[in-house]
N, CA, C, O and CB atoms as a CASP TS submission, in Angstrom:
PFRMAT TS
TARGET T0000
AUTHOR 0000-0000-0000
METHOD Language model
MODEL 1
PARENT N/A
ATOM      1  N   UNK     1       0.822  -1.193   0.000  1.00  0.00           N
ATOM      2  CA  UNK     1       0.000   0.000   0.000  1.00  0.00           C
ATOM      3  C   UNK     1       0.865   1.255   0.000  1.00  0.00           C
ATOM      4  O   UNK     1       0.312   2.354  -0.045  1.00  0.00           O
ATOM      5  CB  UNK     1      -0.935  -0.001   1.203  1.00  0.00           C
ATOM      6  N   UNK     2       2.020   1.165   0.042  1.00  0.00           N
ATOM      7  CA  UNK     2       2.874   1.988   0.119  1.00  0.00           C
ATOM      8  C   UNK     2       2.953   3.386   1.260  1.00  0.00           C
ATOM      9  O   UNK     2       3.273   4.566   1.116  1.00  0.00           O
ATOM     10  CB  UNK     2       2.832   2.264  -1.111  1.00  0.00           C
ATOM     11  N   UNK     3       2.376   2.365   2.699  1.00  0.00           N
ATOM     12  CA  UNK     3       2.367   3.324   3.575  1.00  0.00           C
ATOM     13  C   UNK     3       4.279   3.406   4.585  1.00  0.00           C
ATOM     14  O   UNK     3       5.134   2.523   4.652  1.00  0.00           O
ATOM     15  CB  UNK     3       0.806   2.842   4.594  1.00  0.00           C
ATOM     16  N   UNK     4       4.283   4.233   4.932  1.00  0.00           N
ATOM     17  CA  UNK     4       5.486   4.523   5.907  1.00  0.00           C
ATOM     18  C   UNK     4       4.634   4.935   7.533  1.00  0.00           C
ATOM     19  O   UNK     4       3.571   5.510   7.768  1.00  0.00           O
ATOM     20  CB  UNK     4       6.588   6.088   5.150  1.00  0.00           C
ATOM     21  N   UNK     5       5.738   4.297   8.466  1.00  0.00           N
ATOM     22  CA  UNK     5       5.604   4.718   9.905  1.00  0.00           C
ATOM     23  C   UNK     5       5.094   6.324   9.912  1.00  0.00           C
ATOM     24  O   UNK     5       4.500   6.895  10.826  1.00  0.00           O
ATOM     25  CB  UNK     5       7.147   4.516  10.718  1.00  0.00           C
ATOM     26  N   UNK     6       5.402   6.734   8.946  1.00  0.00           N
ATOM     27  CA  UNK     6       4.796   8.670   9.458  1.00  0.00           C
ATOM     28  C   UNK     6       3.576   8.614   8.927  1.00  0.00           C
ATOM     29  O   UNK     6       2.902   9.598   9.233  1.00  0.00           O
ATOM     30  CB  UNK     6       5.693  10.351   8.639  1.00  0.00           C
ATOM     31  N   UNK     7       2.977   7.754   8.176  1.00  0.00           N
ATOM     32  CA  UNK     7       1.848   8.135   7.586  1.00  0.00           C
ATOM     33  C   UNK     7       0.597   7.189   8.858  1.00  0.00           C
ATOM     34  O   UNK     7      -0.616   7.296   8.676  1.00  0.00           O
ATOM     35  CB  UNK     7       1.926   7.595   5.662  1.00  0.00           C
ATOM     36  N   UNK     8       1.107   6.420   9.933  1.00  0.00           N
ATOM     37  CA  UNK     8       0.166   5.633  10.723  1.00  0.00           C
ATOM     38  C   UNK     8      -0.061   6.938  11.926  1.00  0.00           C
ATOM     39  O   UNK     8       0.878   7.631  12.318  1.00  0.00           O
ATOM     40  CB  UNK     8       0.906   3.926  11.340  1.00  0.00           C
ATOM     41  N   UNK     9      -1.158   7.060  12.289  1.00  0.00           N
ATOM     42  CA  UNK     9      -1.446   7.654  13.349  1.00  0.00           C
ATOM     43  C   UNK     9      -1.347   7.220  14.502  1.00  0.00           C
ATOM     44  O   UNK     9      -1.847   6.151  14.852  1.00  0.00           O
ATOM     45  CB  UNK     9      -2.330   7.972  13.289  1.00  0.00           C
ATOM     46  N   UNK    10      -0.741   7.925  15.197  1.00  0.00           N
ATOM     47  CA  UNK    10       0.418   7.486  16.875  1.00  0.00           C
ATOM     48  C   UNK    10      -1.096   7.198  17.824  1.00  0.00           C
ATOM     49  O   UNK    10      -1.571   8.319  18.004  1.00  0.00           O
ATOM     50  CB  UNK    10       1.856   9.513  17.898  1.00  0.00           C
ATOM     51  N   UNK    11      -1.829   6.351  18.351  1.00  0.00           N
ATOM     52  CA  UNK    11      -2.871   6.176  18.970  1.00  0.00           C
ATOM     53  C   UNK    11      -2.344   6.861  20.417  1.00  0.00           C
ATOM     54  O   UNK    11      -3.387   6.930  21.067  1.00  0.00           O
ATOM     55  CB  UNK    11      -3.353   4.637  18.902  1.00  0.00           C
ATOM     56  N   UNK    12      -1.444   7.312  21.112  1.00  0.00           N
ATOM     57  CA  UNK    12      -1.130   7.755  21.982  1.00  0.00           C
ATOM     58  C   UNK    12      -1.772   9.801  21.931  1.00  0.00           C
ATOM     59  O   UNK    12      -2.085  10.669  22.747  1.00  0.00           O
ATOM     60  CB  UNK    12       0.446   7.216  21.961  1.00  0.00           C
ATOM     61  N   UNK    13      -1.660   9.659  20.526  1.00  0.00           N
ATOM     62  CA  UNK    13      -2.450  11.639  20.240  1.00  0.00           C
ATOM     63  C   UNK    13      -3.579  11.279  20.104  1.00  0.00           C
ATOM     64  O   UNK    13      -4.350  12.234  20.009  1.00  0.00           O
ATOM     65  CB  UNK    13      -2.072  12.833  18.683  1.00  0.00           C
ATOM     66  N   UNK    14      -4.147  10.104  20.038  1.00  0.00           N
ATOM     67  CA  UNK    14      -5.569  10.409  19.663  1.00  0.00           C
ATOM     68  C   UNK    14      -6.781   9.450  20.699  1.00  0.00           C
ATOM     69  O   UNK    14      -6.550   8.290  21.039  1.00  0.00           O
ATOM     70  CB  UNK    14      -5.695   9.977  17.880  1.00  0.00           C
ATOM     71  N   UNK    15      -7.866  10.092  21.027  1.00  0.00           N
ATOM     72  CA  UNK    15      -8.845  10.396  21.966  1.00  0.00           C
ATOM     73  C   UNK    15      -9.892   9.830  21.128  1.00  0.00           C
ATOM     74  O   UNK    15     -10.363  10.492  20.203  1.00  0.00           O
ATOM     75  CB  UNK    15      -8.996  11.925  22.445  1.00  0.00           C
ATOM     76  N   UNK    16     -10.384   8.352  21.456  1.00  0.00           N
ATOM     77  CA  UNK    16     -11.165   7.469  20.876  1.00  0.00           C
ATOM     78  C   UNK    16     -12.307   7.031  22.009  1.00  0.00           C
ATOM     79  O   UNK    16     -12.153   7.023  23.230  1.00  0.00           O
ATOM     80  CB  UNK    16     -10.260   6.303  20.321  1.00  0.00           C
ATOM     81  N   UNK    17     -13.410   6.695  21.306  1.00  0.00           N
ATOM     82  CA  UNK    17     -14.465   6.549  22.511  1.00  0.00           C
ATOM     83  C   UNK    17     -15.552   5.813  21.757  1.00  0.00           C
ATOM     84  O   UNK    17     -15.983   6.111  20.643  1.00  0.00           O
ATOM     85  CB  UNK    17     -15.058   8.090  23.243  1.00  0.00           C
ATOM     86  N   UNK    18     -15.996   4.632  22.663  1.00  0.00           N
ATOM     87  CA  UNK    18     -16.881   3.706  21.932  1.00  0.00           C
ATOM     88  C   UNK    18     -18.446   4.107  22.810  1.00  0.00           C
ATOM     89  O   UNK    18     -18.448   4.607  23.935  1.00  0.00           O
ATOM     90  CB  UNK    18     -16.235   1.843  22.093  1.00  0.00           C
ATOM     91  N   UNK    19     -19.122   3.925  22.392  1.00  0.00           N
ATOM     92  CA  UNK    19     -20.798   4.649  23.164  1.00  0.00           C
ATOM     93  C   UNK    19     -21.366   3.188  23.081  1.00  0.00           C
ATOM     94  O   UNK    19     -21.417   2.386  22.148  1.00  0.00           O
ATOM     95  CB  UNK    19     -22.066   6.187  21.981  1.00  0.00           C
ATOM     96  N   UNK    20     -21.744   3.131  24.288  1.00  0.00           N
ATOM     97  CA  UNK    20     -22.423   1.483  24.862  1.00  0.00           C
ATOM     98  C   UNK    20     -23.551   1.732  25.384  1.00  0.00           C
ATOM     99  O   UNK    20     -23.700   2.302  26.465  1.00  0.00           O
ATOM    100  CB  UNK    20     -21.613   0.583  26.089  1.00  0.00           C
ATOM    101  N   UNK    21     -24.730   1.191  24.419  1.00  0.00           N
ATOM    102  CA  UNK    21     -26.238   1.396  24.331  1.00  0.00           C
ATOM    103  C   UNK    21     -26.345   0.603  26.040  1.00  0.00           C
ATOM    104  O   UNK    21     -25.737  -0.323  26.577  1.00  0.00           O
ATOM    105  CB  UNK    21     -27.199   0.433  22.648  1.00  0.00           C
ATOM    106  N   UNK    22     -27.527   1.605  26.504  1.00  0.00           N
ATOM    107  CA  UNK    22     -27.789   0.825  27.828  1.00  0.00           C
ATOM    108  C   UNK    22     -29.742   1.064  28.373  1.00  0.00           C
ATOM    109  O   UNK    22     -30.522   1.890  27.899  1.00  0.00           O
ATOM    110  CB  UNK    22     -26.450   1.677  29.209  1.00  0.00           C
ATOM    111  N   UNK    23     -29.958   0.285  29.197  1.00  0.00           N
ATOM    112  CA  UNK    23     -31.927   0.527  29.177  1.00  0.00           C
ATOM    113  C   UNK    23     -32.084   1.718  29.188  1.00  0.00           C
ATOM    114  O   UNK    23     -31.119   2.458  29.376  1.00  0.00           O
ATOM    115  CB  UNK    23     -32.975   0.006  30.504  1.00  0.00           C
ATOM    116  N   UNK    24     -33.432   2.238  28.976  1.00  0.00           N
ATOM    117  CA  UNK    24     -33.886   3.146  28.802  1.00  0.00           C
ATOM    118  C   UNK    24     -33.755   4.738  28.089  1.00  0.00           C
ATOM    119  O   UNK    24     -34.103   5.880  28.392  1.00  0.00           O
ATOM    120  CB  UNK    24     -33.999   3.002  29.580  1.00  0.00           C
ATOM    121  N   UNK    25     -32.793   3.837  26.582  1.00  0.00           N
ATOM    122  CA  UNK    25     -32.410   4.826  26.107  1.00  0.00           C
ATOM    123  C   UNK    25     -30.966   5.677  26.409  1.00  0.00           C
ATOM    124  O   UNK    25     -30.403   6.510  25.698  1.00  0.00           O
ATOM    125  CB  UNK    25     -33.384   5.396  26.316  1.00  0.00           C
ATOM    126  N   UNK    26     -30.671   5.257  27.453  1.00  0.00           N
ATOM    127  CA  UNK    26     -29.151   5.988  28.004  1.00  0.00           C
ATOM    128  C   UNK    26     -28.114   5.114  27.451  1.00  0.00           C
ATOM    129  O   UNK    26     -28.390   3.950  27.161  1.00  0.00           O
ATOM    130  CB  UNK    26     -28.894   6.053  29.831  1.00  0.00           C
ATOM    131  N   UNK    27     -26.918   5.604  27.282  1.00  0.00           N
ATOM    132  CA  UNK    27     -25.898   5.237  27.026  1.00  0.00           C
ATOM    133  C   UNK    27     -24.500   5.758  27.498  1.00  0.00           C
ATOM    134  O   UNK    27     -24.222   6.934  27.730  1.00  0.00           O
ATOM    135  CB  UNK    27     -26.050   5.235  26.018  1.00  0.00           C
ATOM    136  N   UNK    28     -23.667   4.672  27.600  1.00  0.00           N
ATOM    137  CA  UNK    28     -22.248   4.987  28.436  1.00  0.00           C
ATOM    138  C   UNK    28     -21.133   4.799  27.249  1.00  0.00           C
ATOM    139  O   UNK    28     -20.946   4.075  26.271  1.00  0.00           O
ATOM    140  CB  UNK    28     -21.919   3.742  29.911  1.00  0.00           C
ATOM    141  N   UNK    29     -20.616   5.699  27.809  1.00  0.00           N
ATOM    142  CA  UNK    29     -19.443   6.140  27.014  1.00  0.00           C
ATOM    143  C   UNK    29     -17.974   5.568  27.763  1.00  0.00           C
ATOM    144  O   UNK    29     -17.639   5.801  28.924  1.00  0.00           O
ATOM    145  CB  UNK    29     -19.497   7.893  26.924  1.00  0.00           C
ATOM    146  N   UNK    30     -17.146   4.684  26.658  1.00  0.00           N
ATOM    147  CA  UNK    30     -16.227   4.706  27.524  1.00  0.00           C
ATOM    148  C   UNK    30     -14.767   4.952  26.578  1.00  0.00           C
ATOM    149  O   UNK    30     -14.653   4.779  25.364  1.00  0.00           O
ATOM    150  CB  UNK    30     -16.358   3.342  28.414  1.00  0.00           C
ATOM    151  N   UNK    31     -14.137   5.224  27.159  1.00  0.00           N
ATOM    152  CA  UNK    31     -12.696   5.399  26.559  1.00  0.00           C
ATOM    153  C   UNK    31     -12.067   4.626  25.799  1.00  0.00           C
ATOM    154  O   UNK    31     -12.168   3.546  26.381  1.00  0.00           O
ATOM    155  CB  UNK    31     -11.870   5.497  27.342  1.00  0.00           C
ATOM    156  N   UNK    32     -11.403   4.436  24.757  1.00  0.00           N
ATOM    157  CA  UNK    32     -10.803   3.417  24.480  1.00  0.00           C
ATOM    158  C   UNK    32      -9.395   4.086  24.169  1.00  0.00           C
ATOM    159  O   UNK    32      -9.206   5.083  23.473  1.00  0.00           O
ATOM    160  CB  UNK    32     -11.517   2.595  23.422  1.00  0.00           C
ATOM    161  N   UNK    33      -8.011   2.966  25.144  1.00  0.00           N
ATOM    162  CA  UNK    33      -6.245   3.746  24.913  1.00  0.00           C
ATOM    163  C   UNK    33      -6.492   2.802  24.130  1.00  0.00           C
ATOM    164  O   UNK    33      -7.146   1.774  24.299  1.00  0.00           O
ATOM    165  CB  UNK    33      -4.626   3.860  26.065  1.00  0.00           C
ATOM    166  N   UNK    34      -5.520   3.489  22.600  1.00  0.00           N
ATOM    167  CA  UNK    34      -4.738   2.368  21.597  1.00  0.00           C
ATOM    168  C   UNK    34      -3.096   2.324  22.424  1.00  0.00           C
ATOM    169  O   UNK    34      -2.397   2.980  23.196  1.00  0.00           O
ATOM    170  CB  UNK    34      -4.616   3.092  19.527  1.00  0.00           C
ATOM    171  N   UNK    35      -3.108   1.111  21.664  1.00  0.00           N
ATOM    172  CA  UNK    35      -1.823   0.437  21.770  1.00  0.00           C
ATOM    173  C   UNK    35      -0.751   0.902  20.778  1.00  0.00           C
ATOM    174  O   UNK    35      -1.092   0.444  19.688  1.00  0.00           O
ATOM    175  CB  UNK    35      -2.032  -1.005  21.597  1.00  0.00           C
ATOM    176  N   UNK    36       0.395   1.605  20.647  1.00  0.00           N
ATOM    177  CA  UNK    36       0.917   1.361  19.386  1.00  0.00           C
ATOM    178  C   UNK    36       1.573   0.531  18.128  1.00  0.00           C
ATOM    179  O   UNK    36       2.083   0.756  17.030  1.00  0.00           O
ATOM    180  CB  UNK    36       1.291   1.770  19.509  1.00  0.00           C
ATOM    181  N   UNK    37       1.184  -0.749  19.124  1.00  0.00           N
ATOM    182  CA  UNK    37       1.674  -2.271  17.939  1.00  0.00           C
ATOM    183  C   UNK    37       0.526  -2.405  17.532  1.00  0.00           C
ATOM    184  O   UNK    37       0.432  -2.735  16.350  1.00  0.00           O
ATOM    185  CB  UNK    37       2.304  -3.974  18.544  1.00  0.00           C
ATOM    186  N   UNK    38      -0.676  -2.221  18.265  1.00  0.00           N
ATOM    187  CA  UNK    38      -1.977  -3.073  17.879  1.00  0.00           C
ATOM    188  C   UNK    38      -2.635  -2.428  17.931  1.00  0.00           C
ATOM    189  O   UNK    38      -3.658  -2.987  17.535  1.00  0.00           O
ATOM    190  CB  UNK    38      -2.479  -4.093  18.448  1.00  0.00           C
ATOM    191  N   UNK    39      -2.881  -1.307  18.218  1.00  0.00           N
ATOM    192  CA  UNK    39      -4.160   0.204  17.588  1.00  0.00           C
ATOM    193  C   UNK    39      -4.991  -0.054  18.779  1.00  0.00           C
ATOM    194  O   UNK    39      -4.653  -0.536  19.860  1.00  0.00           O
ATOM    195  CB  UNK    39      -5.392   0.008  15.663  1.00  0.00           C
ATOM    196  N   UNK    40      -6.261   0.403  18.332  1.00  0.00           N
ATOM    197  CA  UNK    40      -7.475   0.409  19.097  1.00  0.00           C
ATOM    198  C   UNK    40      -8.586  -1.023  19.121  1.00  0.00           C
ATOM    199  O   UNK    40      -9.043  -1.521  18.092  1.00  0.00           O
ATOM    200  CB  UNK    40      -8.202   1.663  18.502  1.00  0.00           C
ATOM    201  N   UNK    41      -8.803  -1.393  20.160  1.00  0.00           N
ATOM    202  CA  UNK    41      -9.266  -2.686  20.184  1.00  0.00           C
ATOM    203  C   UNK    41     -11.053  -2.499  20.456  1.00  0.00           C
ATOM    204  O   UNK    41     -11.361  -2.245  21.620  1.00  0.00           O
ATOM    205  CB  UNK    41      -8.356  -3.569  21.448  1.00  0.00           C
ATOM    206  N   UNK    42     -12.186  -2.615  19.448  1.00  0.00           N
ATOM    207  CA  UNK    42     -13.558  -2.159  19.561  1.00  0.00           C
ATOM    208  C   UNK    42     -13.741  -3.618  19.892  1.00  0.00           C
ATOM    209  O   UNK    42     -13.389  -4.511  19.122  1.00  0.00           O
ATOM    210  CB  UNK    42     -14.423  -1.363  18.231  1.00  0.00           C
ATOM    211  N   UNK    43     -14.341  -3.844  21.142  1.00  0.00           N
ATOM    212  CA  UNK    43     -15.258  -5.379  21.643  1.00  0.00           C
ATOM    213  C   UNK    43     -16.735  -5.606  21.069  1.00  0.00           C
ATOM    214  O   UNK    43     -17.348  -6.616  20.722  1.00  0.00           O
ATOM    215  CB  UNK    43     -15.560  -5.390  23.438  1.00  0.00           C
ATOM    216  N   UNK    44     -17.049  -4.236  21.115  1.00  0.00           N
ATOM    217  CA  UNK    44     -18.549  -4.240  20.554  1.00  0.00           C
ATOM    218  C   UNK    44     -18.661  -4.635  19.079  1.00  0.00           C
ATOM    219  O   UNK    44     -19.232  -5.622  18.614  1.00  0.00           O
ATOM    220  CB  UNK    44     -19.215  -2.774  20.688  1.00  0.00           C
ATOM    221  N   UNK    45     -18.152  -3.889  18.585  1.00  0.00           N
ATOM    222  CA  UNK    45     -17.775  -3.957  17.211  1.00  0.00           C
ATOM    223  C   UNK    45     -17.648  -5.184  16.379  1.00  0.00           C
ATOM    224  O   UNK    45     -18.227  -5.588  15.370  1.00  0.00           O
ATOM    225  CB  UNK    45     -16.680  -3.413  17.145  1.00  0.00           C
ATOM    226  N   UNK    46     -16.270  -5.850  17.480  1.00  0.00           N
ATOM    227  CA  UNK    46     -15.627  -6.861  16.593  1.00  0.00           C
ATOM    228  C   UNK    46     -17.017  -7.910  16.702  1.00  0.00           C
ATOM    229  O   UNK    46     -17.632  -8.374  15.743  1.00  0.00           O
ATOM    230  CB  UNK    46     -13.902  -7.545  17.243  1.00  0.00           C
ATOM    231  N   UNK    47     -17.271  -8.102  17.973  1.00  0.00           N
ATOM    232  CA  UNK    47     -18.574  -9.088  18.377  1.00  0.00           C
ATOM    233  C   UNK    47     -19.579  -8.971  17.419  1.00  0.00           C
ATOM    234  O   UNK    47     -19.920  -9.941  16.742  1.00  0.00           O
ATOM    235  CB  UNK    47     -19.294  -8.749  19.790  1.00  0.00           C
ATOM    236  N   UNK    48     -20.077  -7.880  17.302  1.00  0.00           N
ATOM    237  CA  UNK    48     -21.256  -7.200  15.966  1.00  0.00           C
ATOM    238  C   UNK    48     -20.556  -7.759  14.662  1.00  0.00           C
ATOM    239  O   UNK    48     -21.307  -8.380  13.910  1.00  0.00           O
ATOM    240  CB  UNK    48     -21.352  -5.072  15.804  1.00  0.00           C
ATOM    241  N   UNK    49     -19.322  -7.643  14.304  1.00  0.00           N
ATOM    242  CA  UNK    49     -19.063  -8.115  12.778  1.00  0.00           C
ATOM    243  C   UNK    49     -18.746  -9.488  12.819  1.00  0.00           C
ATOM    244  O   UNK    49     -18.690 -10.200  11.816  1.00  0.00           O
ATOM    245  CB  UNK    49     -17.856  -7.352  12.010  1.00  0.00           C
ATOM    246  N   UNK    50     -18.504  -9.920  14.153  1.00  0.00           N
ATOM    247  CA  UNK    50     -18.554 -11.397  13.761  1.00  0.00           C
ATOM    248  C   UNK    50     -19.978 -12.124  14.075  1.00  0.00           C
ATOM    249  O   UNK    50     -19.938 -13.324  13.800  1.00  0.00           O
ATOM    250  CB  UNK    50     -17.375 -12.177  14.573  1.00  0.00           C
ATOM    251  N   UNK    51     -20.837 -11.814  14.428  1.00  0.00           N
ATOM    252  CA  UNK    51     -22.046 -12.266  14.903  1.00  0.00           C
ATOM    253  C   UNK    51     -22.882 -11.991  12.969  1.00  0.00           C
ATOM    254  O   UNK    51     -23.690 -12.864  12.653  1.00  0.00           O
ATOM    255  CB  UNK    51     -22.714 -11.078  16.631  1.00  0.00           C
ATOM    256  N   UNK    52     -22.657 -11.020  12.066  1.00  0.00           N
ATOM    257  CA  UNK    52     -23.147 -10.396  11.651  1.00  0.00           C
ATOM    258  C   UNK    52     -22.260 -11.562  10.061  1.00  0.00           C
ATOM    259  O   UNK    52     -22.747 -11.783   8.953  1.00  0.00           O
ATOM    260  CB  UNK    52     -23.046  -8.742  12.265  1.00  0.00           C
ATOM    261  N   UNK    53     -21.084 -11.975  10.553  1.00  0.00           N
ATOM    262  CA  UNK    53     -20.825 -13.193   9.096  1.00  0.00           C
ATOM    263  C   UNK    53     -20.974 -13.772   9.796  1.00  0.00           C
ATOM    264  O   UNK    53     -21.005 -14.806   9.127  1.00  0.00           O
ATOM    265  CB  UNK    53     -19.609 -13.591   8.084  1.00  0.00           C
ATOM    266  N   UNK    54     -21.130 -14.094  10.787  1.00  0.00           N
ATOM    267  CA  UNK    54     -21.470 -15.506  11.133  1.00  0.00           C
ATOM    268  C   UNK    54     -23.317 -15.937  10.467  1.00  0.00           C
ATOM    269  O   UNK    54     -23.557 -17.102  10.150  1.00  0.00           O
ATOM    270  CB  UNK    54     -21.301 -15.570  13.125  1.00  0.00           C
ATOM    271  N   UNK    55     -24.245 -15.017  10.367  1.00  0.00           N
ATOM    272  CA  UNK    55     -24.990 -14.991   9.906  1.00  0.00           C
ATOM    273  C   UNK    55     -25.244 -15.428   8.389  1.00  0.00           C
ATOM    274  O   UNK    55     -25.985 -16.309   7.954  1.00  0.00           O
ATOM    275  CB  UNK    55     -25.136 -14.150  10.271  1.00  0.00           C
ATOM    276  N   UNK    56     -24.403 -14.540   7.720  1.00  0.00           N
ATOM    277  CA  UNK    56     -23.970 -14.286   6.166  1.00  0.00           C
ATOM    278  C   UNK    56     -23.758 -15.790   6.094  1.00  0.00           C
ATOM    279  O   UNK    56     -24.604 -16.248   5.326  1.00  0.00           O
ATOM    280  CB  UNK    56     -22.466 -13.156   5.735  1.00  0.00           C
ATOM    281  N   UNK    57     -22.952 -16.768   6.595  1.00  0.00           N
ATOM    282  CA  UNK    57     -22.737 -18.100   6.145  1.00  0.00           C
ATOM    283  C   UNK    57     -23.738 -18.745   6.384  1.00  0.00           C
ATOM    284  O   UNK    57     -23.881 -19.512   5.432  1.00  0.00           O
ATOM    285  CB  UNK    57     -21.720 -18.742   6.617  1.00  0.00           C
ATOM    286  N   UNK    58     -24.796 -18.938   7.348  1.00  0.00           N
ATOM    287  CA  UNK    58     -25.547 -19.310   7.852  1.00  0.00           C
ATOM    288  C   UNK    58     -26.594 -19.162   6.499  1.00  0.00           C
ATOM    289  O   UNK    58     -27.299 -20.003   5.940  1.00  0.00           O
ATOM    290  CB  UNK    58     -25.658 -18.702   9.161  1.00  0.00           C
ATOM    291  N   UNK    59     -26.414 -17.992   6.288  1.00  0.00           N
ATOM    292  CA  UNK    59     -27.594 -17.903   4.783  1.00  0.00           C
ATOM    293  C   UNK    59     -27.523 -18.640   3.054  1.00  0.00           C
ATOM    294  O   UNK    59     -28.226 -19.127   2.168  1.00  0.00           O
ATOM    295  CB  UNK    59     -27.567 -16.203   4.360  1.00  0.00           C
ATOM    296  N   UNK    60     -25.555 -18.132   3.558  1.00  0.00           N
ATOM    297  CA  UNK    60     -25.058 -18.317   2.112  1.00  0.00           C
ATOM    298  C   UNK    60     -25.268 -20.284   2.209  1.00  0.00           C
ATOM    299  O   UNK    60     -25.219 -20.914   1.153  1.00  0.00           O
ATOM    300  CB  UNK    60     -22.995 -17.508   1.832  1.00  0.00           C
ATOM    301  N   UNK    61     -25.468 -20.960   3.429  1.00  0.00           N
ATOM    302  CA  UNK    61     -24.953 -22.241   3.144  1.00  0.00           C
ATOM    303  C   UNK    61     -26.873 -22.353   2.700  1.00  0.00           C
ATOM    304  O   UNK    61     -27.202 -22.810   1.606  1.00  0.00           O
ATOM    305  CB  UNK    61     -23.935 -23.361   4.689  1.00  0.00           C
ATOM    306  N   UNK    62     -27.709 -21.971   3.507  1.00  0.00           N
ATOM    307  CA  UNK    62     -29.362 -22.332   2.837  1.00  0.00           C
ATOM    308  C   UNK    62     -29.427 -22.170   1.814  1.00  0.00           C
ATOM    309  O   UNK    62     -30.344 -22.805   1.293  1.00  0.00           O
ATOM    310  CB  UNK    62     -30.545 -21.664   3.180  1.00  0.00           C
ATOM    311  N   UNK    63     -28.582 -21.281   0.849  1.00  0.00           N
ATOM    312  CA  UNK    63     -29.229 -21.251  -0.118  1.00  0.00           C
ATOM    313  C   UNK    63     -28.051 -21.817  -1.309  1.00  0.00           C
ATOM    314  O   UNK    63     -28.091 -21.879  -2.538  1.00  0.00           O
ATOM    315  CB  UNK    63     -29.895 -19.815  -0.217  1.00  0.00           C
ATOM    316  N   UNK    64     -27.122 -22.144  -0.400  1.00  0.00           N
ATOM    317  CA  UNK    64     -26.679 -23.269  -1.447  1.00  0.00           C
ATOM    318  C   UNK    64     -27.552 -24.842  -1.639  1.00  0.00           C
ATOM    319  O   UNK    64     -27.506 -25.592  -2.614  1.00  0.00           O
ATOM    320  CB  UNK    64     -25.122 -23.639  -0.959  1.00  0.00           C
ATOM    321  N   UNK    65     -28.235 -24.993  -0.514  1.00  0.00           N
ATOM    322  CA  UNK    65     -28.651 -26.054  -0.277  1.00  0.00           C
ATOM    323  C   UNK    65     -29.646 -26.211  -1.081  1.00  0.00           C
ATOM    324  O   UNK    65     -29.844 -27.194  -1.796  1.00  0.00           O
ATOM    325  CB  UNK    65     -28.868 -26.239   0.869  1.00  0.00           C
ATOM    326  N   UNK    66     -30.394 -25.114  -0.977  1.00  0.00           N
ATOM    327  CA  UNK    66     -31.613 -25.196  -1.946  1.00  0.00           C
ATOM    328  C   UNK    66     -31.496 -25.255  -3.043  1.00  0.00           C
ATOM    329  O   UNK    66     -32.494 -25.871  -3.416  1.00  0.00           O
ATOM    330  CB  UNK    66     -32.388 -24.365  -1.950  1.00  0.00           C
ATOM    331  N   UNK    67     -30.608 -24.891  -4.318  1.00  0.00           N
ATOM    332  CA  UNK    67     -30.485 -24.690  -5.681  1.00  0.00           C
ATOM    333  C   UNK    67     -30.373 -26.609  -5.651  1.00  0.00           C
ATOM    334  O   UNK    67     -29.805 -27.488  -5.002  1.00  0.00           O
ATOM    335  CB  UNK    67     -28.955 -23.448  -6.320  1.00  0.00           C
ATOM    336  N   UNK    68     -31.338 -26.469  -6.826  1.00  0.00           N
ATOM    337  CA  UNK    68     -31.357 -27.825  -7.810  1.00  0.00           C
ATOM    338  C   UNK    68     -29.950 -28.538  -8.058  1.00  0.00           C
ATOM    339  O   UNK    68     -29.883 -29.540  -8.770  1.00  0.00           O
ATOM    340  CB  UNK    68     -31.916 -27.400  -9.354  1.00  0.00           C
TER
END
């Protein structure tokens, strides 16, 4: 991709924050520190995109099943 170390953003300058749906409409906010080997780590997120192909296969295999 032709990136260099100056072109990655230092997670130590930057002020990241994940918003965690909670009853009655309220929601909590919480901080997230990046790491600088391994960035910013979203739990919600990753859980949501894997819950979300885990689905996608779940569909893609029915409807392989079904074709003639």
């Amino acid at each position: 991709m032709g990136l260099e170390n100056e072109d990655l953003i230092d997670p130590r300058k930057v002020f990241v924050y994940e918003f965690i749906n909670q009853p009655a409409g309220k929601s909590m906010v919480k901080e997230i520190i990046g790491d600088p080997t391994t960035g910013f780590q979203f739990d919600l997120f990753t859980d949501s995109a894997l819950h979300l192909y885990n689905e996608v296969l779940k569909i893609g295999e029915l409807l392989q099943n079904d074709k003639p």
